[in-house]
ROVO-984612 format. One record per residue (C-alpha): residue in one letter; x negated, y negated, z. Coordinates in steps of 0.2 Angstrom, whole numbers, padded with zeros to 4 digits, always signed. Each point is the difference from the previous one (the first is absolute). Example, Ala and Ser with C-alpha at 12.3 -4.5 7.8 and 13.67 -1.06 7.14 Angstrom:
REM ROVO-984612
a-0062+0022+0039
s-0006-0017-0003
END
This chain:
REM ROVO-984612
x-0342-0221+0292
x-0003-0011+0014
x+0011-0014+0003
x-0008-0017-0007
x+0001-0017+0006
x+0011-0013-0012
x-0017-0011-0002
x-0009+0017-0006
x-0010+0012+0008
x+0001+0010+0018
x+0005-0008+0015
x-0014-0002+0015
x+0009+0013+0009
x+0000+0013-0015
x-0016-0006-0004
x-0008+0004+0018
x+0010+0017+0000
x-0008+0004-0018
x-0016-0003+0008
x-0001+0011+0015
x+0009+0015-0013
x-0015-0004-0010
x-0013-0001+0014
x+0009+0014+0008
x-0002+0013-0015
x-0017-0007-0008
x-0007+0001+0018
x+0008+0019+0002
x-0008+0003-0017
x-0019-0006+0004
x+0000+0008+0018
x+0004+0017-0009
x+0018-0001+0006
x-0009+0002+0018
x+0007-0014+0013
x+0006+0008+0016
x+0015-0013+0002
x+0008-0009-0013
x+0015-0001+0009
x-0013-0012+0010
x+0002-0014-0013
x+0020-0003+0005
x+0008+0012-0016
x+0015+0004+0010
x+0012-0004-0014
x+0011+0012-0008
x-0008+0011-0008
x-0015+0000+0009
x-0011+0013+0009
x-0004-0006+0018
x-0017+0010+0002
x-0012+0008-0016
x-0004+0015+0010
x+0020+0004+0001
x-0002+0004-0016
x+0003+0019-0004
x-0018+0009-0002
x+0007+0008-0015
x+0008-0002-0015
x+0016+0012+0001
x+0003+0005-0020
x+0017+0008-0001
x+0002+0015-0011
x+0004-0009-0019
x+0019+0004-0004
x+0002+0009-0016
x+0013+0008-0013
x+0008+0014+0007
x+0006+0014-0013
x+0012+0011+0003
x-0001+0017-0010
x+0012+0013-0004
x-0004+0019+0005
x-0011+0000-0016
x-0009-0013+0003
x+0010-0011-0011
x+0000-0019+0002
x+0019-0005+0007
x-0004-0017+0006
x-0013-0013+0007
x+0004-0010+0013
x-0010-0012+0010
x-0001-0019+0008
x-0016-0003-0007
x-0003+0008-0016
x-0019+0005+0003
x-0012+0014-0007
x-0016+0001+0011
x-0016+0002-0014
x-0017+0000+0004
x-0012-0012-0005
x-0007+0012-0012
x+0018+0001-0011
x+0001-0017-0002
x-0005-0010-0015
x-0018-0007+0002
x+0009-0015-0009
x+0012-0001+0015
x-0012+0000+0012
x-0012-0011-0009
x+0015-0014-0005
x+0010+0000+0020
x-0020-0004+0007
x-0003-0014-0015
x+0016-0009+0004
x+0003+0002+0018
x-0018+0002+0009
x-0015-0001-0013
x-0011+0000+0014
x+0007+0014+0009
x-0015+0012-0003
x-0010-0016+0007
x+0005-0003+0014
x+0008+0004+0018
x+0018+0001+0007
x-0001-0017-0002
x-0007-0009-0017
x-0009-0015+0010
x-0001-0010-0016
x+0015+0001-0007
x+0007-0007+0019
x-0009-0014-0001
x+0004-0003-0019
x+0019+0002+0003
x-0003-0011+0015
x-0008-0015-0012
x+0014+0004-0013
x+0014-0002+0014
x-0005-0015+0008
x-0002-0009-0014
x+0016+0006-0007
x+0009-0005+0017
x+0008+0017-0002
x-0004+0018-0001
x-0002+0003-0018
x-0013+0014+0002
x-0001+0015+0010
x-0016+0008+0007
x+0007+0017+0003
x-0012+0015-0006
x+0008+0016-0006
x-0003+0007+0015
x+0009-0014+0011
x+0014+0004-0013
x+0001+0019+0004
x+0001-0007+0018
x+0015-0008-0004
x+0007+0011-0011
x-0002+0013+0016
x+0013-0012+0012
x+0010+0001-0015
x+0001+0019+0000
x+0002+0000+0016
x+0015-0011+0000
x+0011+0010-0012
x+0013-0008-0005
x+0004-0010+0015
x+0001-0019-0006
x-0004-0005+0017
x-0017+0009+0002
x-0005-0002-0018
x+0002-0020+0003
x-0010+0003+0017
x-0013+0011-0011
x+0001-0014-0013
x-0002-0016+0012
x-0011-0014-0004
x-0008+0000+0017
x-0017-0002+0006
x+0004+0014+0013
x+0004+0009-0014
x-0013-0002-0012
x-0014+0000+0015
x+0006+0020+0003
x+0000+0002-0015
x-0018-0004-0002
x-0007+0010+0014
x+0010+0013-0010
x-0011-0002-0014
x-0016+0003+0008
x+0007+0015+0007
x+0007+0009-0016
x-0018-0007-0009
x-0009+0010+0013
x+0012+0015+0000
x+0006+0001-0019
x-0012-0007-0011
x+0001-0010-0016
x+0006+0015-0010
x+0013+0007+0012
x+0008-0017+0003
x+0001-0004-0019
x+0009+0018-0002
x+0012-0005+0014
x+0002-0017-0007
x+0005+0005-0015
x+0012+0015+0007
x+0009-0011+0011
x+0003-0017-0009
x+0016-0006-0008
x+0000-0003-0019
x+0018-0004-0001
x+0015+0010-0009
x+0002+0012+0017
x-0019+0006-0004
x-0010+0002+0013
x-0017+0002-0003
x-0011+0004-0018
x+0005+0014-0004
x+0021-0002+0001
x-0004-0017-0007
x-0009+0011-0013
x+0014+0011-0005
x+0011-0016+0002
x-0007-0011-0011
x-0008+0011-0013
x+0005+0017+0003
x-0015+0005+0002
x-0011+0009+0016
x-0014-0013+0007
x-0013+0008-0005
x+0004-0003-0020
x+0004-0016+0002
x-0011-0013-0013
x-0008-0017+0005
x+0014-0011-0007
x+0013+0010+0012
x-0011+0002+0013
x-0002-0019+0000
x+0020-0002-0003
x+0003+0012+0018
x-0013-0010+0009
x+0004-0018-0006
x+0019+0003+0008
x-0007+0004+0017
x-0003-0018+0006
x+0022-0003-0005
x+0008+0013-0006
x+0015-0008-0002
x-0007-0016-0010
x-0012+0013-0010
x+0014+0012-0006
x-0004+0007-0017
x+0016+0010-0001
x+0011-0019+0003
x-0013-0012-0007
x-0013+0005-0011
x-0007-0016-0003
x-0006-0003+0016
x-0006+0017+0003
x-0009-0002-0015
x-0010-0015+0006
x-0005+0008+0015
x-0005+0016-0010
x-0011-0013-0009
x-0006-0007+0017
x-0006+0015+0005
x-0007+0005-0017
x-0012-0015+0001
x-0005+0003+0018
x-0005+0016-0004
x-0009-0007-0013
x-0008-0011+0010
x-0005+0011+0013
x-0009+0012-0012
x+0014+0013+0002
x+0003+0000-0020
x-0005-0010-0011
x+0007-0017-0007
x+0003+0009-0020
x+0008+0014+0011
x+0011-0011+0009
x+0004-0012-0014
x+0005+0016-0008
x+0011+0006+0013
x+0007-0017+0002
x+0007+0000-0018
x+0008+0017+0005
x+0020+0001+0002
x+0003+0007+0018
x+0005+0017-0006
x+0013+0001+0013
x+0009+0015+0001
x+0011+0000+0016
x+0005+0014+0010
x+0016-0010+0008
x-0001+0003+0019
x+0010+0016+0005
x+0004+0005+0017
x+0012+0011+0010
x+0012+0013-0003
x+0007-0009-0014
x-0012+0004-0009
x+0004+0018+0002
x-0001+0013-0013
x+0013+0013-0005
x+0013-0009+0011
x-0008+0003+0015
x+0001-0016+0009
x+0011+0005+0013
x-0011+0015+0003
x-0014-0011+0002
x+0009-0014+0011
x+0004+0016+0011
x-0017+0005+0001
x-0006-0018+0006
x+0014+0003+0014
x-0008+0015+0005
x-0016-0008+0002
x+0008-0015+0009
x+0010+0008+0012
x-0011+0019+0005
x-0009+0000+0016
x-0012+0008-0009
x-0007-0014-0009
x-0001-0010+0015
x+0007-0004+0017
x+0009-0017-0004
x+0011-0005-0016
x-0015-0014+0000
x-0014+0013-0001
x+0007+0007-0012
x+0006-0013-0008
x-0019-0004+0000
x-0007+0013-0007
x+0014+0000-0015
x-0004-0020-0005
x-0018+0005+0000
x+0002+0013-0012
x-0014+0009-0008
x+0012+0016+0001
x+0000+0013-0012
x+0018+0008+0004
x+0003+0019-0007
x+0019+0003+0001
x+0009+0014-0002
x+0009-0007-0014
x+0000+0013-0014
x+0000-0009-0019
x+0010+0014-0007
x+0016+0000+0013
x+0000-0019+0000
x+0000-0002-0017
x+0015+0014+0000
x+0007-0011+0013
x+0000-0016-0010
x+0004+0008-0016
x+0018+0007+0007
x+0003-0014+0009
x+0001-0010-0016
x+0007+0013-0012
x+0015-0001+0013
x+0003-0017+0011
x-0004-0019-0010
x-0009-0013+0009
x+0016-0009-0005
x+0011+0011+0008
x+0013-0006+0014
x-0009+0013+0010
x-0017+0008+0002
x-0007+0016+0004
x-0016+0004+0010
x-0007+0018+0000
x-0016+0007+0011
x-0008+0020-0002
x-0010+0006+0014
x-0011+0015+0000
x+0007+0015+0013
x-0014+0004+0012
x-0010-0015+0000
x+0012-0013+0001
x-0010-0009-0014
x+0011-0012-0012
x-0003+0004-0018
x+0012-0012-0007
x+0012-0016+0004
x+0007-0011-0011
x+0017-0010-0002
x+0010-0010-0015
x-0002-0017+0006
x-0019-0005-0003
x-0012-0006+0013
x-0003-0020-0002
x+0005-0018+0006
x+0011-0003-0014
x+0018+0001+0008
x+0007-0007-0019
x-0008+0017-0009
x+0006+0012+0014
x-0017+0000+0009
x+0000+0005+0019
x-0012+0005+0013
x+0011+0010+0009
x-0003+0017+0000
x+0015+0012-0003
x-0009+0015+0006
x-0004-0005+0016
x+0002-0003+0018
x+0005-0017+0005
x-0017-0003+0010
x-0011+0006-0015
x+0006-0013-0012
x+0016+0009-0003
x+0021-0007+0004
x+0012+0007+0013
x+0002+0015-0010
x+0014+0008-0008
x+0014+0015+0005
x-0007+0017-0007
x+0019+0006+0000
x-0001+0021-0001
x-0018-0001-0003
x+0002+0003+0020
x+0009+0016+0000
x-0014+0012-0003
x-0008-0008+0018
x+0017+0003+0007
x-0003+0017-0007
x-0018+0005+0005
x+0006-0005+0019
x+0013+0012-0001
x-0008+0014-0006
x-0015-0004+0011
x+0014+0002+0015
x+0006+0015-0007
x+0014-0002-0011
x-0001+0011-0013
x-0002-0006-0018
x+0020+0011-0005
x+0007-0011+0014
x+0018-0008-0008
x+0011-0013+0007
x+0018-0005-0006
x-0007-0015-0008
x+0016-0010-0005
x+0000-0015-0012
x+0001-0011+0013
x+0000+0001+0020
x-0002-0009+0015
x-0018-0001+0009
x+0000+0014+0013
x+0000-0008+0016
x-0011+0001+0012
x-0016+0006-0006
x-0013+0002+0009
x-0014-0012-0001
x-0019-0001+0007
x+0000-0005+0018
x+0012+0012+0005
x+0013-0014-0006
x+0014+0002-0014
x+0005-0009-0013
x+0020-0003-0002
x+0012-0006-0013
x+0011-0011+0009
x+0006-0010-0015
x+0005+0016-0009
x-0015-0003-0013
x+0005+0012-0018
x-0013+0008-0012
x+0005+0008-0020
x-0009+0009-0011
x-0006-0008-0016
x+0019+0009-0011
x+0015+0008+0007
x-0006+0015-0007
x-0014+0001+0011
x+0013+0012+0013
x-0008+0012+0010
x-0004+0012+0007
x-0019+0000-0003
x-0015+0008+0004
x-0019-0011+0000
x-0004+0006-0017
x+0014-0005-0009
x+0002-0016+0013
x-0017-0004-0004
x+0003+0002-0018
x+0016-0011-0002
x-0007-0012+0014
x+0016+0001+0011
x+0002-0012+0014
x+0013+0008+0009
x-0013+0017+0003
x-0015-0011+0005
x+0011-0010+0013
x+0006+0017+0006
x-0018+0006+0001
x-0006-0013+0009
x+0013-0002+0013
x-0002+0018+0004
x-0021+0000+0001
x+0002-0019+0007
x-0009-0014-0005
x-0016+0003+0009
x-0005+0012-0007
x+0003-0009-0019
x-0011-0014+0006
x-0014+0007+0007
x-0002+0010-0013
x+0001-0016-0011
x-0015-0007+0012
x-0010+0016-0003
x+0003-0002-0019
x-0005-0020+0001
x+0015-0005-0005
x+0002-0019+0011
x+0011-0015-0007
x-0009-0013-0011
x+0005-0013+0014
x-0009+0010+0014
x+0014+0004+0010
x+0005+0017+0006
x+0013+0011-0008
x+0016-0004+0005
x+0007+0015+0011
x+0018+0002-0010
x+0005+0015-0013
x+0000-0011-0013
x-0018+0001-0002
x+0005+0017-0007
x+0006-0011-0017
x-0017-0011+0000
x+0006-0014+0010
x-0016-0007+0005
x-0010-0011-0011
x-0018+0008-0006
x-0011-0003-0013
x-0004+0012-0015
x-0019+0003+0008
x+0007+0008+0017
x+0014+0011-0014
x-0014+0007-0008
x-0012+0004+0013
x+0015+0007+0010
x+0005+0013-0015
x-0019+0004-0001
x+0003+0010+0017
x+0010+0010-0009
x-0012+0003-0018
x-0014+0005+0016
x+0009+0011+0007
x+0003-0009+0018
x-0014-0011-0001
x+0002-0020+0002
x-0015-0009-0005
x+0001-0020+0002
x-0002-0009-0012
x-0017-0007-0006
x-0007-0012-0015
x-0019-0001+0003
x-0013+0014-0004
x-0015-0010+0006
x-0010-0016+0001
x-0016-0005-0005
x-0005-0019+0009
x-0016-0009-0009
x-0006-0013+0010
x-0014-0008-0011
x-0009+0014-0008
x+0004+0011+0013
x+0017+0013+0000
x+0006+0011+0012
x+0016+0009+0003
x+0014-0004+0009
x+0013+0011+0011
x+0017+0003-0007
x+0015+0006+0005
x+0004+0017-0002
x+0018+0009-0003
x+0006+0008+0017
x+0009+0015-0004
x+0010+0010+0011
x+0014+0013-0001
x+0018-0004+0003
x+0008+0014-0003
x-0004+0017-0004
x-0006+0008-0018
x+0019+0009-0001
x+0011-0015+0002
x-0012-0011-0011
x+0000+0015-0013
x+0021+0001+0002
x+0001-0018-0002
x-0011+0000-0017
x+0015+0015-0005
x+0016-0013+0004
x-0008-0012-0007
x-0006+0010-0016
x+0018+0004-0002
x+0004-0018-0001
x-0010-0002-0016
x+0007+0016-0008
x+0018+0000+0001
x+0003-0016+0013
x+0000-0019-0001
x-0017+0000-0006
x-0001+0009-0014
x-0006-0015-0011
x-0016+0000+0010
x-0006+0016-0004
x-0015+0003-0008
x-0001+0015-0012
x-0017+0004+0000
x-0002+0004+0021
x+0011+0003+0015
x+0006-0017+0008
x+0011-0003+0016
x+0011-0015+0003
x+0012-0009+0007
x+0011-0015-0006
x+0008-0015+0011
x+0012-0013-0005
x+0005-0014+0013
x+0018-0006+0003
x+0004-0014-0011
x-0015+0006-0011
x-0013-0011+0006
x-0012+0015-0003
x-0004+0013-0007
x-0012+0013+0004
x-0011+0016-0007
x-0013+0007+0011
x-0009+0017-0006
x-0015+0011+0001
x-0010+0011-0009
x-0011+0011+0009
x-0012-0011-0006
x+0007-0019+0002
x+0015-0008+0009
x+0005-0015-0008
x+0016-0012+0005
x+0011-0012-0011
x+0010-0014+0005
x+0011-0009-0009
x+0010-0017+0005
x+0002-0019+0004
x-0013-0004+0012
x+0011-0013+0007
x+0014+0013+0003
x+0012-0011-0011
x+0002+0008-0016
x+0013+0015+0001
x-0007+0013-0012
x+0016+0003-0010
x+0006-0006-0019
x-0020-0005-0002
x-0012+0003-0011
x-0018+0005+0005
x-0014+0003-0015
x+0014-0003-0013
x+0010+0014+0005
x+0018-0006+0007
x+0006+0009+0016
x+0020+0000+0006
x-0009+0007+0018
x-0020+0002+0003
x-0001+0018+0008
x-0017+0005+0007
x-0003+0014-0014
x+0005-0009-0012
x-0014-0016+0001
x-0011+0005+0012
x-0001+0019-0005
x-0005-0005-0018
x-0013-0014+0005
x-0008+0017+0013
x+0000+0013-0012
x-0008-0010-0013
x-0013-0008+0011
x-0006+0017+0011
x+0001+0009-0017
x-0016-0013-0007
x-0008+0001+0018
x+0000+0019-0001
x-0003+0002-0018
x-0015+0012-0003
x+0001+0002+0020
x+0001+0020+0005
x+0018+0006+0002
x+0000+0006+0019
x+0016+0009+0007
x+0011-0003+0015
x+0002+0014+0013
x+0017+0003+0001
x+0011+0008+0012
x+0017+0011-0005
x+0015-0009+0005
x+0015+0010-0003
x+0017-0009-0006
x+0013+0000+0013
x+0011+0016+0002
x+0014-0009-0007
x+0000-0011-0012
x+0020-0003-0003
x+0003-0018+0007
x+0020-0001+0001
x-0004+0014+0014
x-0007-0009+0017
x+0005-0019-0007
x+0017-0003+0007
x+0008-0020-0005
x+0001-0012+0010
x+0020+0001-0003
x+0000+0015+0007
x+0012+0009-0015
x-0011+0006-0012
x-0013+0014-0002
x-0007+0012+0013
x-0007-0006+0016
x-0016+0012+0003
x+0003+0015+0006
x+0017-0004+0009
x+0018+0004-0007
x+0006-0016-0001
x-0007-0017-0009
x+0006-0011+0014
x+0018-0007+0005
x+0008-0017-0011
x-0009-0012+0011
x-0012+0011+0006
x-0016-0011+0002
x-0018+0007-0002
x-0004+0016+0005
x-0018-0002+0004
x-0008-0017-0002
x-0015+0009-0005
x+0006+0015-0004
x+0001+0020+0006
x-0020+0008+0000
x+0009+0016+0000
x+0015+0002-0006
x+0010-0016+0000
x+0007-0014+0008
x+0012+0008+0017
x+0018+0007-0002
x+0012-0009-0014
x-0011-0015+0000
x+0006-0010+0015
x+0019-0006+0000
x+0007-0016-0002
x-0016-0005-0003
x-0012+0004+0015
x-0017+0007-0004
x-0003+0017-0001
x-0017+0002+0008
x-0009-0017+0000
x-0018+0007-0006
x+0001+0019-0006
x+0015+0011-0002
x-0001+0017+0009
x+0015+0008-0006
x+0009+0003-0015
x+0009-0012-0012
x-0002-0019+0002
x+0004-0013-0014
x-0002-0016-0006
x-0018-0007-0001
x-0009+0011+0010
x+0007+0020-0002
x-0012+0011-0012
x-0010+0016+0002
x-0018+0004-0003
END
């Protein structure tokens, strides 16, 4: 309201600049909004334009943004998610009521006259000045769409919306010269279809037909003459008209626009003081948007799709393109989501972990071959709701994909550790003294031509004393011994270990590169469940890494209009050949049969796996395949606080959390829904005979050098004989009696006969 002077009424100087607004605009109205050069008349003030024929030629009318629904892989609704919840319809499917009622209230004239209604200027003119302030407008519904189309543009940017919004002459003149424009190009029809698509009517909805479904739960088209003039009496305040917060003044407007319609001839006055005595008949959809609203607990599937979308060249060249295209909406999104697996998913994850529980699980099956997530899931739920356990962060993930910094896989490393071997040759019977604990072998060669030492004299054990060597890669594999896999490694080299790691996607959640140490042999390096699972799908392919994809395809509808959009695709490529993926698949089927994960085996079909538990038991692991899915399972504290030992997870106490013991059960029971009625495929295995000897006091020796046999030699080792081969003999032993007075034997591999204490064994 303008600013009044204490004895009443405007100021000379407001009075003078309401004058030349008015003259400016009534004059720009009779000339047919044709004067060369209004900037002519001194509107240089904020605001302003300095020159009419700067104007744009055309009215720019952004695509409307729209509801975007994201679909499983049948076609299943998973989400909707938008920033303007907006269904395009044609005029044809909305009520002749609505159309009739939004006309009656807001432009009766509209099918009378031009862009501009010259009448209803001059009346709102006589109305203002005698009111000494604006209390009419003369807008017609197609000035309105005008504005409501700088509003679009604006998005939600408060300061272009405010600049879209402005009470301006400037503003209002372009938008004028506008209205001719879309008059001429449009027509009366078009505009009111785009007027009433594109117009807010409170409670998130954006145009008739979310309105609609808001307010009544109802499409447009069925919508009766009381609703329709409910929807279209809230357009001139949506906030102060608010049926859903204060149905007494929605219901005098209802009214309003009952007896306007009346008066127009629309209806007539028994029809609308029939409708007038109606209740409202509200039945309100409450405004749902984003992946909270997911089905089947896929909301952090469906957060992960949107960070597809957002960060994919493929969707645009900028993070603001795409970014763009995403707020617009309008995206019908088919994922490769399958209802069955996630349901599987969800349903084990809750038979096993509590939402209450000091630690959470999160859990993800990919589909070998295609690389296409089937299923993901975790305990804690998706939400805002820190006090009810709610997060948004997602377990499964990378950290730049909405994920954390990832967590330790522990031994779910060593099968990588073991494809690189036997990709370089090592055969499958290779055994190594494996002692319950050892120092790292130093130095070991590491990419670059560089080595990695163990200056600080850095040690290693195996999960129980009994775990004593020596071992082959079967039963290694199956009791998941360290001190074989460190062997393995510093014999190969570390090199070799991560670029096979690369070739099978495995990266750290962080970004960073694997570190070049042997430890990485024990799962050092912090990775998320998604990169476990699509790396054991090499192995269910047979060699094949497919990376991993969430999005099937796109259909865009701008308007009435659709068309398809690219979408990434899974880029597979071998990285390692069909015999060591298919000897891999036979270690690691042992582990399910007679090694640490036998409570992971499923019955009914052949599975292959491997466990991990992390020092300290900050995690545990189980990571397996079918033939037909690959499917990881991490359990632990996100915030790498809570030791997993003398806990309780799903009700069930634990004195130590062991990765077949939580994890195994949670995989078996989640791949065994996700496979259920699935054909049962078979692996290709390879023979892999046991070692020649498998009588382990021959080829140990004892680090005291007194007791048992040292390989093949005649002697365990002198009293203080130190270790006879820090890794140990590859053929017969450590060297001599084991080294006196406690030198080495033979630093890296014993040639001889005899040795002791960690290192002396035989093959």
């Amino acid at each position: 309201m303008p600013k009044k002077r204490s004895g009443g009424g405007l100021s000379p100087t407001q009075q003078a600049a309401k004058f030349l607004g008015v003259s400016v605009l009534a004059g720009a109205v009779l000339a047919g909004i044709a004067l060369p050069a209004v900037g002519a008349l001194g509107l240089a003030a904020k605001g302003s334009v300095e020159s009419f024929d700067a104007l744009p030629a055309n009215l720019k009318t952004p695509p409307l943004s729209q509801r975007t629904s994201i679909l499983d892989a049948e076609g299943g609704t998973i989400a909707t998610v938008y920033s303007r919840d907006r269904t395009v319809v044609p005029l044809k499917e909305i009520s002749p009521y609505m159309q009739k009622a939004i006309v009656a209230i807001e432009d009766s004239r509209f099918y009378e006259h031009g862009a501009v209604d010259l009448k209803g200027v001059l009346r709102a003119l006589n109305k203002n000045a005698r009111s000494g302030e604006v209390s009419e407008g003369a807008s017609t519904l197609t000035q309105q769409y005008v504005k409501n189309v700088f509003v679009e543009e604006a998005g939600d940017d408060p300061t272009k919306v405010a600049q879209a919004t402005q009470q301006t002459i400037g503003r209002k003149i372009r938008e004028l010269k506008l209205a001719i424009q879309v008059e001429e190009e449009l027509g009366k029809k078009k505009i009111l279809e785009n007027y009433l698509n594109i117009t807010f009517f409170g409670q998130q909805a954006y145009g008739v037909e979310a309105a609609s479904q808001r307010y009544f739960s109802k499409s447009a088209k069925d919508l009766e003459v009381q609703e329709a003039a409910l929807l279209a009496g809230i357009v001139q305040s949506p906030s102060r008209y608010d049926p859903v917060n204060d149905e007494a003044e929605a219901t005098k407007r209802r009214n309003v626009v009952l007896q306007r319609m009346a008066e127009v001839g629309d209806i007539s006055q028994a029809e609308a003081d029939k409708a007038k005595a109606a209740p409202l008949g509200l039945k309100v959809s409450r405004p749902k948007n984003g992946c909270i609203t997911a089905v089947k607990g896929a909301g952090f599937f469906c957060d992960y799709v949107r960070e597809v979308f957002l960060s994919d060249p493929v969707f645009g060249k900028t993070k603001e393109d795409r970014a763009k295209i995403w707020n617009q909406g309008g995206l019908t999104i088919r994922t490769t989501l399958d209802p069955q697996a996630q349901e599987s998913v969800q349903q084990s994850i809750k038979d096993h972990v509590y939402t209450s529980d000091e630690v959470a699980t999160a859990a993800t099956i990919v589909e070998p071959g295609t690389g296409k997530i089937v299923g993901m899931g975790q305990s804690r739920p998706y939400g805002v709701d820190i006090k009810q356990g709610e997060t948004t962060l997602n377990l499964s993930v990378d950290n730049d994909m909405g994920g954390g910094a990832g967590y330790q896989p522990g031994s779910t490393f060593k099968p990588i550790v073991a494809a690189a071997a036997l990709e370089g040759g090592t055969p499958p019977t290779q055994s190594y003294s494996s002692p319950y604990e050892m120092e790292y072998p130093s130095p070991v060669a590491a990419c670059g031509g560089k080595n990695w030492v163990n200056n600080e004299g850095a040690k290693l054990a195996n999960e129980n004393e009994t775990e004593v060597g020596p071992y082959d890669m079967k039963e290694a594999t199956a009791l998941s011994v360290n001190t074989y896999y460190v062997q393995l490694i510093s014999d190969i080299g570390i090199c070799p270990v991560t670029q096979m790691a690369d070739k099978m996607g495995v990266e750290r959640a962080n970004g960073n590169k694997l570190e070049q140490t042997p430890s990485i042999a024990l799962g050092v390096t912090e990775v998320s469940p998604l990169t476990m699972a699509s790396a054991y799908a090499t192995f269910a392919s047979r060699g094949m890494y497919c990376t991993p994809v969430a999005i099937e395809s796109i259909t865009q509808r701008i308007g009435n209009k659709s068309k398809s959009l690219e979408v990434p695709k899974s880029t597979c490529s071998r990285a390692m050949s069909e015999t060591t993926a298919d000897s891999i698949s036979t270690l690691l089927k042992g582990v399910v049969e007679d090694g640490t994960g036998t409570e992971a085996g499923l019955d009914s079909r052949p599975s292959a796996g491997k466990t991990g538990t992390t020092d300290e038991r900050f995690a545990a692991w189980f990571v397996g395949y079918t033939p037909n899915l690959a499917g990881a399972v991490w359990v632990g504290d996100p915030k790498h606080e809570r030791k997993m030992v003398d806990i309780t997870i799903g009700g069930v106490p634990h004195a130590k959390v062991f990765g077949g013991a939580v994890p195994g059960p949670i995989w078996r029971d989640m791949m065994s829904g996700a496979l259920e009625g699935k054909p049962v495929d078979q692996f290709n295995l390879v023979d892999i005979p046991d070692s020649a000897d498998k009588d382990k006091d021959k080829g140990r020796g004892n680090d005291d050098g007194n007791r048992d046999d040292g390989g093949n030699g005649d002697d365990g080792g002198d009293d203080d004989g130190g270790p006879g081969g820090v890794i140990g003999g590859l053929i017969d032993g450590g060297t001599g009696n084991g080294g006196n007075d406690g030198g080495w034997g033979n630093f890296i591999q014993g040639q001889g006969n005899g040795g002791n204490g960690i290192g002396g064994r035989r093959d």
